[in-house]
Steps between C-alpha positions, in 0.01 A plus 500: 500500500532104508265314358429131408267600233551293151381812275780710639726241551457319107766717354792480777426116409563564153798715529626204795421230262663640203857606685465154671855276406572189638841465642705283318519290846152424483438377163516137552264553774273667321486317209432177712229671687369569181491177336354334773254737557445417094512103541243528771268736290184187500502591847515836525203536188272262705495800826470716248198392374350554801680794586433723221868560555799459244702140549817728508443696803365189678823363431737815600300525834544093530860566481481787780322341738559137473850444244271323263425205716177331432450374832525781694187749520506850264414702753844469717678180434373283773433151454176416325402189776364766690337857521721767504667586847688767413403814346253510320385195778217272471469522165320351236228548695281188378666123557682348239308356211676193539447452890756598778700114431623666170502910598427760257641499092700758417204637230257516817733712671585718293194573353396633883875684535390719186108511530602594912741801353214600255762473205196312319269840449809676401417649106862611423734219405793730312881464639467825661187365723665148588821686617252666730285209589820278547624813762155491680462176550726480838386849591163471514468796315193598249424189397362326775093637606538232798795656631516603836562831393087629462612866438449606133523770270271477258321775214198442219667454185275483191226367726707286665695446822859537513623397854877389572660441857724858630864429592535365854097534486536888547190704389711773489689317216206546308548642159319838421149451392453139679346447823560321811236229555501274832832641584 
């Protein structure tokens, strides 16, 4: 069965993570994606403060979606003058701090990018769960309760609910013992 699930998913990660090698090619690259990510860590520590979320993963998903430009917005790369237009569009949803003559900082938008993809209630920060948060984050997959996706699985674990989206928002890729709810 296919499944987007973390739990069942942690140690592929692991196993992915620790046969990972960087062609010799890419080095360079990496290592300068790296130590800018590094030399721009005051920025990345001040969204996570209000994030909850770890400066390092801010700064891998800044390099995804926007190639670590500070004036474009986190949550696709488009210029921070404006809202979003395109997807995720219209977003931040509240007007820049600063007033529309100066647009949106980069903090202010990524702090809604992160908060809008729920990363900021996530509770597992190891490798193995930023590999899978970093392969989420264009997918819309798990992580995000706003999604358009409203079909969940979800179980009581330890008096708690344990809800995650199905694959292509499937019930029937429900694993055994959780439910279908608003599917």
């Amino acid at each position: 069965m296919t499944t987007t699930k973390l739990t069942v998913l942690k140690s592929e990660c692991v196993q992915l993570c620790d046969s990972c090698k960087i062609k010799s090619d890419w080095l360079q690259r990496v290592k300068t994606i790296v130590d800018t990510i590094k030399a721009n860590s005051d920025r990345y520590k001040l969204v996570a403060k209000k994030t909850n979320i770890p400066w390092s993963f801010i700064g891998s998903i800044h390099n995804m979606e926007a190639s670590l430009n500070f004036n474009s917005h986190l949550h696709n790369g488009d210029s921070l003058k404006l809202c979003t237009h395109n997807v995720p569009e219209n977003r931040p949803l509240n007007p820049p701090n600063n007033g529309w003559n100066i647009g949106y900082t980069w903090e202010e938008s990524a702090v809604d990018a992160l908060i809008m993809k729920n990363f900021h209630i996530a509770q597992d920060w190891s490798i193995p769960a930023q590999l899978w948060a970093s392969s989420t984050e264009n997918n819309n997959i798990a992580v995000s309760a706003s999604s358009s996706q409203k079909c969940k699985c979800c179980k009581v674990i330890n008096g708690k609910e344990d809800c995650y989206f199905p694959h292509n928002g499937d019930p029937k890729n429900c694993e055994k013992g959780y439910k279908p709810v608003n599917c």
